[in-house]
C-alpha positions in Angstrom: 0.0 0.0 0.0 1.0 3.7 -0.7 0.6 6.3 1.8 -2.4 7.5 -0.4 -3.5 4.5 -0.2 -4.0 4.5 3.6 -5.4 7.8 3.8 -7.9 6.5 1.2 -8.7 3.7 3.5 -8.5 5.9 6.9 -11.7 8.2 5.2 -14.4 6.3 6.2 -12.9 6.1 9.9 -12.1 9.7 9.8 -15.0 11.5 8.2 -17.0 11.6 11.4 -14.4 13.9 12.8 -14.0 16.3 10.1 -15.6 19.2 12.1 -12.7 18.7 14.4 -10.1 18.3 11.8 -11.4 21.7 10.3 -10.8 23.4 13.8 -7.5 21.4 14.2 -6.4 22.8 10.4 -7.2 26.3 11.3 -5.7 26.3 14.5 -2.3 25.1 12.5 -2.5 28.0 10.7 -2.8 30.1 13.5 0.2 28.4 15.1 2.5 28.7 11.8 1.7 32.8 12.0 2.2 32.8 15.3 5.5 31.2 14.7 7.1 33.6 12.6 6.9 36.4 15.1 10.0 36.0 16.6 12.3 35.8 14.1 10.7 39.6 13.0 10.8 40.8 16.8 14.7 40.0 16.8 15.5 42.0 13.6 13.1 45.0 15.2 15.0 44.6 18.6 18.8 44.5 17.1 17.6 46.7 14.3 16.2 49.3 16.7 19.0 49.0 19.2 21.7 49.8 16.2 20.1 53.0 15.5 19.7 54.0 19.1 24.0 53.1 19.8 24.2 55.2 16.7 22.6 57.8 18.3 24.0 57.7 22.0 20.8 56.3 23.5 21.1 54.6 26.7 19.0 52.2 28.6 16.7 55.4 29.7 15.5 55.7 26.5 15.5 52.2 25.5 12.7 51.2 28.3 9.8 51.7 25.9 11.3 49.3 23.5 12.1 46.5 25.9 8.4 46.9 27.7 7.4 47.2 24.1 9.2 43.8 23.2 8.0 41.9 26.2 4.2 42.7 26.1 4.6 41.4 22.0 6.4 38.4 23.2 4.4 37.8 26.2 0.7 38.1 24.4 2.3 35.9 21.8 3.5 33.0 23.8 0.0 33.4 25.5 -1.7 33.2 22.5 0.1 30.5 21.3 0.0 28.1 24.5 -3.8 27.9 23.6 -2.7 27.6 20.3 -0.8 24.4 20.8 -3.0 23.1 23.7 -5.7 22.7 20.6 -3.5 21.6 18.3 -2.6 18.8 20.6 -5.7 18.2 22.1 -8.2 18.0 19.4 -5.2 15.8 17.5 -4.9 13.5 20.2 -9.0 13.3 20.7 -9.2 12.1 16.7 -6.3 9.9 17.0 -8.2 8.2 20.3 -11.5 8.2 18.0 -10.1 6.7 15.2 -8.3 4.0 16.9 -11.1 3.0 19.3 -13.1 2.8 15.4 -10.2 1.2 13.8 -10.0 -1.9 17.1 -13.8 -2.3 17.1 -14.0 -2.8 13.5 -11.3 -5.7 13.1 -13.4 -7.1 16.4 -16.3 -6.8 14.2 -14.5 -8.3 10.9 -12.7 -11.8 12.4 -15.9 -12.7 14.8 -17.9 -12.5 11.3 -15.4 -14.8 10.0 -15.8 -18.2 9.9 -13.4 -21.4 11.4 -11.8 -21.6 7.8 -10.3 -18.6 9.0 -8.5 -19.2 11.9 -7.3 -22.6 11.0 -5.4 -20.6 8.8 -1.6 -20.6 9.8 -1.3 -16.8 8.7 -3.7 -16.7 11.1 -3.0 -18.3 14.5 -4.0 -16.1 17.9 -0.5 -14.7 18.3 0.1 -13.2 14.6 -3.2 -11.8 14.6 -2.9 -10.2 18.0 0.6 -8.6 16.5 -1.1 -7.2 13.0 -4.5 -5.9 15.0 -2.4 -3.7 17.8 0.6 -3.1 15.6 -1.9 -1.7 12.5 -4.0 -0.2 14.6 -1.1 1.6 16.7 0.8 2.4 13.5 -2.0 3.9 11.4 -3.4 6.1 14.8 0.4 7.8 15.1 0.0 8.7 11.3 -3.2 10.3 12.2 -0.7 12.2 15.1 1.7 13.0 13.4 -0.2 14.3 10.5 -2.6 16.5 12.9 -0.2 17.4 15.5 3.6 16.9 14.2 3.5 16.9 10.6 0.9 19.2 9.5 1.9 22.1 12.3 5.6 21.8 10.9 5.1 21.9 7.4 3.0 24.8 7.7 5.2 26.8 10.0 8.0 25.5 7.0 5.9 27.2 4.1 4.7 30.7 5.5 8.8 31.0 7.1 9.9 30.2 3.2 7.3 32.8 2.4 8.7 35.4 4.5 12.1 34.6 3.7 11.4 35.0 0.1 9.6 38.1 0.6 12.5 39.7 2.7 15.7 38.6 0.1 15.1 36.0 -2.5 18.7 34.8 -2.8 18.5 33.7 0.8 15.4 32.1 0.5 17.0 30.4 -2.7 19.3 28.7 -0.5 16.6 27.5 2.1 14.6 25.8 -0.3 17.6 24.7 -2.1 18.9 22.5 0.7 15.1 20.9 0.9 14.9 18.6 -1.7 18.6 17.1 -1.0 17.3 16.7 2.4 14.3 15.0 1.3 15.8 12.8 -0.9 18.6 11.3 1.8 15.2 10.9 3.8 13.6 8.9 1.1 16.9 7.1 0.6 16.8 6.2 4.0 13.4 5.3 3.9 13.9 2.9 0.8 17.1 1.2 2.8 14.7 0.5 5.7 12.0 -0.8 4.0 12.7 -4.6 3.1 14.0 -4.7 6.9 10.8 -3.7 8.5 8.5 -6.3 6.6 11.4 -8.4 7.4 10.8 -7.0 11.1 6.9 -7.4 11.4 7.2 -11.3 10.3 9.7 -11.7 13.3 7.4 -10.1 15.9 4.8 -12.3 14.7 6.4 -15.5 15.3 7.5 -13.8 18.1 4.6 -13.2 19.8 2.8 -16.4 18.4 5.7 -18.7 19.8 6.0 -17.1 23.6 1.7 -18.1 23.3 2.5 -21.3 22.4 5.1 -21.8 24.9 2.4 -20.5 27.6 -0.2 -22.5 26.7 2.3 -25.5 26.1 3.8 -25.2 29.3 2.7 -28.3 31.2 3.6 -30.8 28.1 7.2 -28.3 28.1 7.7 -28.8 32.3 6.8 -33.0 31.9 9.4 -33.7 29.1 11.9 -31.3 31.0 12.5 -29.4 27.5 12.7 -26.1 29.4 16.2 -25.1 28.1 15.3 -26.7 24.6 12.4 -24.0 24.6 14.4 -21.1 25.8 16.8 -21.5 22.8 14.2 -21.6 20.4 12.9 -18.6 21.8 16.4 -16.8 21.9 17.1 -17.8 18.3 13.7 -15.8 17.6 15.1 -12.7 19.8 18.3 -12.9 18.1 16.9 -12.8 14.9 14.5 -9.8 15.7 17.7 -8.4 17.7 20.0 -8.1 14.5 17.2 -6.9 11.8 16.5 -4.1 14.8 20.2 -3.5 15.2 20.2 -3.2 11.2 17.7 -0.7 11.3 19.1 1.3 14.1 22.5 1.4 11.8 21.2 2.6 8.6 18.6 5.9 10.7 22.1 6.5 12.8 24.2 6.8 9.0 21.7 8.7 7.4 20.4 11.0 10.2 24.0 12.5 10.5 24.2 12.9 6.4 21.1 15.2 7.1 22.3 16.9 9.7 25.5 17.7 8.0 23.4 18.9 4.8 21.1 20.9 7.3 23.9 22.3 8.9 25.7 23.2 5.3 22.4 25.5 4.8 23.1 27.2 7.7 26.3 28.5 7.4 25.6 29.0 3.8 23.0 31.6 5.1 25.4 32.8 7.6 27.6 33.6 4.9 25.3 35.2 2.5 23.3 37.8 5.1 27.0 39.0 6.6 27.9 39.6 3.0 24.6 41.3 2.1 25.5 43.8 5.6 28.5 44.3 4.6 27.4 45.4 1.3 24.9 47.6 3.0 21.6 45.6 1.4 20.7 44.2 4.6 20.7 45.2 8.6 22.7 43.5 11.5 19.1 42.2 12.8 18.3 40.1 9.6 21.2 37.9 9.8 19.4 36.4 13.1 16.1 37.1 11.2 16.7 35.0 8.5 18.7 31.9 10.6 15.6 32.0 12.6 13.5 31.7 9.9 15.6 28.8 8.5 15.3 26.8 11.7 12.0 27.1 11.1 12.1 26.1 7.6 14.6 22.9 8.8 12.7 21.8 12.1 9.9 19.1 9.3 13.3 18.3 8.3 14.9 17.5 11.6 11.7 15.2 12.2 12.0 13.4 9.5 13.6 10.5 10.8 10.5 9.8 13.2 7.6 10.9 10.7 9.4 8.1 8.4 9.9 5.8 10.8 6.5 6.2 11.8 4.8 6.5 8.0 6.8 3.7 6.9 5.3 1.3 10.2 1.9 2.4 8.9 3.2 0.9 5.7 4.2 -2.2 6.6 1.6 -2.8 9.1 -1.6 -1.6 7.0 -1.3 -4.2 4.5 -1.6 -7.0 7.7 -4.2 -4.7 9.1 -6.5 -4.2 6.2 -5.9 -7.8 5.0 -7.8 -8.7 8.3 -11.1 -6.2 7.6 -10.3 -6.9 3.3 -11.0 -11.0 3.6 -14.6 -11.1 2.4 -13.7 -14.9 1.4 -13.5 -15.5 5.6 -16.5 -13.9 5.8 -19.2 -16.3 7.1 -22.3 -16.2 4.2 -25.7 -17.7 5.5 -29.1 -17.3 3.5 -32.6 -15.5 4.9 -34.3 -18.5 5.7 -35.5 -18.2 9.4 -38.1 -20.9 10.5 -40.3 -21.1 12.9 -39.5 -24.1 14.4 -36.1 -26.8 13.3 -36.8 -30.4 13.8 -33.7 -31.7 13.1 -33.9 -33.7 9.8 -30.4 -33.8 8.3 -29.6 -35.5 5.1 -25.9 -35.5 3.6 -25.8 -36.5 0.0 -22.3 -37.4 -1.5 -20.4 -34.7 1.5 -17.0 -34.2 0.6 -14.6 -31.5 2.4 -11.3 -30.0 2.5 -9.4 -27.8 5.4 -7.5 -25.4 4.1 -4.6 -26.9 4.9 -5.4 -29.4 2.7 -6.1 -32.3 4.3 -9.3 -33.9 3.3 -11.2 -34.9 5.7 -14.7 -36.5 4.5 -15.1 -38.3 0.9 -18.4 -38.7 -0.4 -19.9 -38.8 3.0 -24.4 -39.6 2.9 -26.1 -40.1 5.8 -29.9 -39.5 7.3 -30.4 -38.2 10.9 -34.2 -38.4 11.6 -35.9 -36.1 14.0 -36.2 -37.1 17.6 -32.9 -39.4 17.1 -29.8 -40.2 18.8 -27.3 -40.7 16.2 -23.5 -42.0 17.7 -20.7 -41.4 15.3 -18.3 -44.0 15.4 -14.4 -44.3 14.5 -10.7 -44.2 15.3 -9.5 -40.6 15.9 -9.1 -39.0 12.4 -11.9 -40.5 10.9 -13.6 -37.2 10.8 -16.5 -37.2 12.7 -15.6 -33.9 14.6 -15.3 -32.6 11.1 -19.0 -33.9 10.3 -20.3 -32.0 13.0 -18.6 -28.5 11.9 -20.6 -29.0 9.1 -23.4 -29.4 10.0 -23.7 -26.3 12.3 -21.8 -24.9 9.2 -18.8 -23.9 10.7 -17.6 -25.1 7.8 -19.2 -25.3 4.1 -18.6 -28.6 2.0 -16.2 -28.8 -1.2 -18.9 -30.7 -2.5 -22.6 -32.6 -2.0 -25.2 -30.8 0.1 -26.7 -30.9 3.2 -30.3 -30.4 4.0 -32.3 -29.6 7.0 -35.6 -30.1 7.3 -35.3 -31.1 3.4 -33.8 -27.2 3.0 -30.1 -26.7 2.0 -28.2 -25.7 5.1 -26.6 -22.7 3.3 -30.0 -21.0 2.7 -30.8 -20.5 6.4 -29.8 -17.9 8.3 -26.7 -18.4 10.1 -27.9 -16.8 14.0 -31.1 -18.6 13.3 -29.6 -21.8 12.7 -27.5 -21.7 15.1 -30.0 -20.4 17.7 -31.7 -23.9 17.9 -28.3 -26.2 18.0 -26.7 -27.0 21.4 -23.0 -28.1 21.6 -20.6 -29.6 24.1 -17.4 -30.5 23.4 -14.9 -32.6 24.4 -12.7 -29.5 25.5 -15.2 -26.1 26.0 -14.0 -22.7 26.4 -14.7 -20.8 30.3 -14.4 -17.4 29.8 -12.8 -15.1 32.3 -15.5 -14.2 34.9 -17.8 -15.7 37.8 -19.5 -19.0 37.2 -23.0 -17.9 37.3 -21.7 -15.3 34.0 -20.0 -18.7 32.1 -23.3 -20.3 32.5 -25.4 -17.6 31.6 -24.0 -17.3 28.4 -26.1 -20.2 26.9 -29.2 -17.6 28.1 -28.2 -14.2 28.4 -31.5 -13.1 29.9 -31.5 -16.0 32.0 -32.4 -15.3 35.7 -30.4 -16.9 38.7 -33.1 -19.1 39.4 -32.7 -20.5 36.0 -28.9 -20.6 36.0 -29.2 -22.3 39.2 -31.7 -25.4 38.0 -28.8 -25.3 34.9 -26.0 -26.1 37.5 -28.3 -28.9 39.0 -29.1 -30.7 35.9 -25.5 -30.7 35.4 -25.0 -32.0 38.7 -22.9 -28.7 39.6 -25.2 -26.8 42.2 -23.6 -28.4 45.1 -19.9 -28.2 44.4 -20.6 -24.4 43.5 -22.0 -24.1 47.2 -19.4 -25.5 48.4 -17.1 -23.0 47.4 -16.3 -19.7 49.2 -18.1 -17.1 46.8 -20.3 -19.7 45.1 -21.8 -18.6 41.9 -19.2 -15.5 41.9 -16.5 -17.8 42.1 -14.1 -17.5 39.0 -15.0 -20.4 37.1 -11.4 -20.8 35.7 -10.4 -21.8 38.9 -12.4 -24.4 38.5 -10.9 -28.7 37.8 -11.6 -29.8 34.4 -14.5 -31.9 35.3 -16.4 -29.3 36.7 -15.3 -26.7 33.9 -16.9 -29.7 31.5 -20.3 -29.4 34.0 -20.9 -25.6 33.2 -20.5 -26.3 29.3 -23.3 -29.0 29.9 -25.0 -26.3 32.3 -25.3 -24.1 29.1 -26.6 -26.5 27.2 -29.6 -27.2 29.8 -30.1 -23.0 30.3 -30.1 -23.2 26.1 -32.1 -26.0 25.7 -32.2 -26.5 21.8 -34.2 -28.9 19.5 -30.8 -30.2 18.1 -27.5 -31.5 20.3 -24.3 -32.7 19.3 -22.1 -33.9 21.6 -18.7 -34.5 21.1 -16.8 -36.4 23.6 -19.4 -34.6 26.5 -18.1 -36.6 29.2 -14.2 -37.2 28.0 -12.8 -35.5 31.0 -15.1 -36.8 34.1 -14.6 -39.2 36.7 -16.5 -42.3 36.4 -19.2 -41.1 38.8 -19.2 -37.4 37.1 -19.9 -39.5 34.2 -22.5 -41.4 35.0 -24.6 -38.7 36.5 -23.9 -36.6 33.2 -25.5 -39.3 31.4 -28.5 -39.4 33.2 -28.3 -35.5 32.4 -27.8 -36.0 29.1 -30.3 -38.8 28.7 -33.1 -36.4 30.2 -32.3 -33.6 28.2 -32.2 -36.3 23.8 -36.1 -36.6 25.0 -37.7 -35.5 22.1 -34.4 -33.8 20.4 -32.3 -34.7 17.6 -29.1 -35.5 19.0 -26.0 -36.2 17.3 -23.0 -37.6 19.7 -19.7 -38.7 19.3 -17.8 -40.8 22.0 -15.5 -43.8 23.2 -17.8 -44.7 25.9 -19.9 -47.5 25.4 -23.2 -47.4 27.1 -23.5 -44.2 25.6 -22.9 -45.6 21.8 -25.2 -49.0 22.4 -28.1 -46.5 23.4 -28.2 -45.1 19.9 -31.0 -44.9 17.7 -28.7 -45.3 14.6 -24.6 -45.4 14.6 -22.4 -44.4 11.8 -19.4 -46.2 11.5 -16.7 -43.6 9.8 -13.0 -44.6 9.0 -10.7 -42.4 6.9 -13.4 -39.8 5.9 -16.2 -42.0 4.7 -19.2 -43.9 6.1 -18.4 -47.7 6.4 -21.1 -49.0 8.5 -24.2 -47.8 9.8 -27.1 -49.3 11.6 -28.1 -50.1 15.3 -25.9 -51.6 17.6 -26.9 -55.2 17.5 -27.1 -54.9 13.4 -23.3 -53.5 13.1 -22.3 -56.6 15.7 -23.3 -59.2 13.9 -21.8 -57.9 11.1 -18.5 -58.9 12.6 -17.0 -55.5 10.1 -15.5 -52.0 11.5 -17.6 -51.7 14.2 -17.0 -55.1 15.7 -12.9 -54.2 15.9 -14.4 -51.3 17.6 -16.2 -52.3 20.3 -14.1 -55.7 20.8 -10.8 -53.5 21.8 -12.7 -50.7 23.7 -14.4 -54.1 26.0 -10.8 -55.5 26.0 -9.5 -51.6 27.2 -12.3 -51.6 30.0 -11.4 -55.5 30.9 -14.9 -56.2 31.2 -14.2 -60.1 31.1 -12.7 -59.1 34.6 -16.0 -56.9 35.4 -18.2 -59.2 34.5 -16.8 -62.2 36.3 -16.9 -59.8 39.8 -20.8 -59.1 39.5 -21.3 -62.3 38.9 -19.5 -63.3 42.2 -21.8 -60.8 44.1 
C-alpha cells in the first residue's frame, strides 16, 4: 500500500471527525503565523538597538522598547499556548477516535469470519494479536503526526519560506535549495529500511505467536523437561529480531547524521550570504538572526524526518496486515434468509466431501440420514472425521462438494444466527471465559435469571460443588478442575435448551461417577431432540437410535448396535478393543461373584 493509499482507507474512519479536523487545520494556521513572530521581533530589537547606539541612547531611552518587546512576546506565547493546547488536544481526541473505530472494526471483521479462518496458519492467535495492535497503533500515530507533528511543521515551514522570500530572495534560494537534498537522503533512508521492516513485522509475529504457544504448552514443556530446549528456540527468535533491529538502528544513525551535516551546510551557507549582504549595505545586523531563525523554522519538518518516516513507513508495513484482516470477504461467514419457525432436526448429507484449508481432506463422499427425535453416535478411530461432520453441519464449515439439507432445505439458505440459535453443543474441550460461574453459564441464556442458572447447575450436577465453594456462583470459574469446567459447558446447554445437540466427547474429562450422572443429564435432556454424539464410551454408543461407522473420511457402516455386531466389520474391531480396554471379562466375572 501507498501512503495515499491509507489515507484513502482511513476516510471512512475519519470523516465523522472532520468538524474537528477543520478546527485542528485552522488552529495550524494560526500556530505557523504565530511562529514567525519571533524571528521579526529580533531584527526589530537589534535593528532598533543599532540605530539608538548610533545615536548615543542609553538604557533610559531604551525602556519603551524592551516593555514594548516583552508585552509582544508575552501576548504571543499566551496566544500561542492555547494555540498548541488545541492543536494537541483536538489531534490526540481524533487519534483516540479513530483508533477505538479502527479496534472495534477488526473485532467486528474476524468474529464475522468463519473457522476456515483461523485454521489458517497466517492466522493463528499470536500473529493476529501482533497485525490488529501493531496496524491499529501504527495507522493512529500517522493520524498524530499528521494533525499534530506533521501538519503544524510543514506549515510553519511554508509561511517562514514565504517570508524569507519576501525579505531577500537569494537567501530564501538557499533554504529551499537545501530541501529537496534533504528530502531525498530521507527517502533514501526510507527505501534502505523498507525490506528490513517487513522483514521486522514477520519476526514479531512468530515472536509473539511462539512465547503463546510456549504459555499455553507449558505443562507438556515442564513434563518432558524441554525447558532449556524451549528457551533457545525462543532466543534464536530474539536474536533474529535483535539483528534486523540493530540493522535498522545502523542505517537511521548513517543517514540521520548525512542530514544533519546537509542541514547544517544551509546554515552557514545563510550565515555567509546575510553577513555579505550587511556588509554590502543591502541588509541590517538584525536580519542575519532574522533570517537563521526563519531557517530553523524552515529545517525543524526536516529534523523530524527521521521519526515521521519511521513512523509512515510502520503504517506501511503494518496496514497491509491490518487491512488484510477487515479486506478478507472470502473468511466472511455467508448464511441465506431463511428463518423458521421451528427446526426439527432432519439432516440428510448426499455425496459430503470437504477440505481444510490446509489441505487435508477430511470426508469423501460422506451420505447419511439423521431423523428427527434421534440419537445418532458417530463412530471411528481418531481421524476419521466425525468432529469434522459436526462442523458441518452447524456450518462452521461449508462442503467442497454434495449438500446438506435440514428439514429437506439446504443448510446454506438459512440464516446463520437462526440456525445456530436452535443447535446445542458440548465439546470434548469447551471454552470458560474469564469471569464468575453464574456469568460462564449464563451465556447459553443471556436473559437467563439466577433461578434458571441455578436449576442449569443442577441438571449438570454442579449446584452443590458451587455451594461449596467460598463465593459460590461469583466464584471464577477458571479456577475451577476440568471436570467441573466440563459441568458448566453441559449447564449451558440445559439454560439453552435447543431442539438439536451434538455432543462431542461430553463426558471425556469426568470421573466415572461425574460421568454417570452426566449421562443421566444428558439422557433427560435427547427426550424429544435430535441428537448427534460422538464418543469412546460404550453405554452411551449402544443406546443409539442409529450409529455411523466412519473410518478415513467415509461412512463404512451404519445401523443399530446389534445390526453393526453381527456384522463382525469396522464396528466389531471397535467395540471388541474398547471391551478389551475396559477388561470387562474381569467386570463381568466380579458381578457375577456378588
Amino acid at each position: 500500500m501507498s501512503i495515499w493509499d491509507i489515507f484513502k482507507r482511513l476516510q471512512p474512519f475519519v470523516r465523522p471527525y472532520r468538524r474537528l479536523i477543520l478546527f485542528a487545520l485552522l488552529l495550524t494556521l494560526l500556530g505557523s503565523l504565530t511562529a514567525q513572530v519571533n524571528p521579526i521581533i529580533l531584527r526589530y530589537t537589534v535593528d532598533t538597538i543599532q540605530t539608538m547606539l548610533d545615536r548615543g541612547s542609553g538604557v533610559a531611552q531604551g525602556t519603551w522598547l524592551l516593555t514594548e518587546i516583552s508585552l509582544v512576546l508575552f501576548a504571543k506565547e499566551l496566544i500561542n499556548t492555547f494555540i498548541v493546547f488545541g492543536q494537541r488536544y483536538f489531534g490526540e481526541k481524533i487519534r483516540i477516535q479513530v483508533s477505538s473505530e479502527l479496534s472495534q472494526s477488526a473485532v467486528d471483521r474476524i468474529l464475522s469470519y468463519g473457522l476456515r479462518f483461523y485454521s489458517d496458519n497466517d492466522n493463528q492467535k499470536g500473529k493476529l494479536q501482533t497485525r490488529i495492535d501493531r496496524g491499529v497503533e501504527s495507522l493512529t500515530k500517522l493520524i498524530q503526526n499528521f494533525f499534530i507533528d506533521i501538519l503544524p511543521l510543514f506549515a510553519n515551514a511554508i509561511v517562514a519560506l514565504g517570508v524569507m522570500f519576501s525579505a531577500n530572495v537569494y537567501v530564501g534560494s538557499i533554504a529551499l535549495g537545501i530541501l529537496p537534498i534533504y528530502f531525498w537522503v530521507s527517502y533514501q533512508q526510507a527505501d534502505k529500511l523498507q525490506g528490513v521492516r517487513r522483514k521486522l513485522k514477520t519476526q514479531r509475529e512468530n515472536k509473539s505467536s511462539g512465547l503463546i504457544n510456549l504459555i499455553e504448552s507449558i505443562l507438556v514443556i515442564k513434563s518432558f523437561v524441554r525447558e532449556r530446549f524451549e528457551g533457545k528456540r525462543q532466543y534464536g527468535l530474539q536474536q533474529e529480531l535483535m539483528a534486523s533491529q540493530l540493522k535498522t538502528r545502523r542505517t537511521n544513525f548513517l543517514f540521520d547524521g548525512i542530514k544533519s551535516f546537509v542541514e547544517q551546510i544551509g546554515v552557514v551557507l545563510i550565515i555567509i550570504l546575510t553577513a555579505y549582504l550587511v556588509l554590502d549595505q543591502q541588509m541590517s545586523i538584525g536580519a542575519i538572526m532574522f533570517h537563521i531563525l526563519l531557517f530553523n523554522n524552515v529545517s525543524a519538518p526536516i529534523r523530524q524526518l527521521h521519526r515521521i518516516y519511521d513512523e509512515m513507513n510502520d503504517a506501511l508495513t503494518y496496514s497491509e496486515g491490518f487491512f488484510d484482516i477487515l479486506d478478507d470477504n472470502l473468511a466472511a461467514e455467508t448464511g441465506g434468509t431463511y428463518q423458521p419457525a421451528q427446526i426439527r432436526g432432519y439432516f440428510e448429507l448426499r455425496d459430503v466431501s470437504f477440505t481444510y484449508p490446509n489441505g487435508t481432506q477430511a470426508l469423501h463422499h460422506v451420505s447419511m440420514s439423521i431423523r428427527p427425535g434421534q440419537t445418532v453416535a458417530l463412530v471411528g478411530l481418531s481421524g476419521a472425521g466425525k468432529s469434522t461432520l459436526i462442523n458441518l453441519l452447524v456450518r462452521f464449515y461449508a462442503p467442497d462438494s454434495g449438500q446438506i439439507l435440514l428439514d429437506e432445505v439446504p443448510l446454506e439458505q438459512y440464516d446463520l444466527p437462526t440456525l445456530r440459535d436452535d443447535l446445542g453443543m458440548v465439546l470434548q474441550k469447551n471454552h470458560i471465559f474469564k469471569g464468575s460461574i453464574e456469568e460462564n453459564i449464563r451465556y447459553g441464556k443471556m436473559d437467563a435469571s439466577h433461578d434458571e442458572i441455578v436449576q442449569a447447575a443442577r441438571q449438570a450436577y454442579l449446584h452443590d460443588q458451587i455451594m461449596e465453594l467460598p463465593q459460590g456462583y461469583e466464584s471464577d470459574a477458571q479456577l475451577l478442575s476440568g471436570g467441573q469446567q466440563q459441568r458448566i459447558s453441559i449447564a449451558r446447554l440445559f439454560l439453552k435448551n435447543p431442539p438439536v445437540i451434538f455432543l462431542d466427547e461430553p463426558t471425556a474429562s469426568l470421573d466415572a461417577i461425574a460421568t454417570e450422572q452426566i449421562k443421566n443429564s444428558l439422557d433427560a435432556i435427547k427426550q424429544g431432540r435430535t441428537v448427534v454424539i460422538i464418543s469412546h464410551s460404550l453405554s452411551q454408543i449402544i443406546d443409539s437410535d442409529c450409529i455411523y461407522v466412519m473410518k478415513k473420511g467415509r461412512v463404512v457402516e451404519h445401523g443399530t448396535h446389534e445390526e453393526l455386531y453381527e456384522r463382525e466389520g469396522t464396528y466389531r474391531e471397535i467395540f471388541d478393543a474398547s471391551a478389551k480396554s475396559l477388561n470387562l471379562d474381569k467386570i463381568a466375572r466380579t458381578f457375577d461373584k456378588e
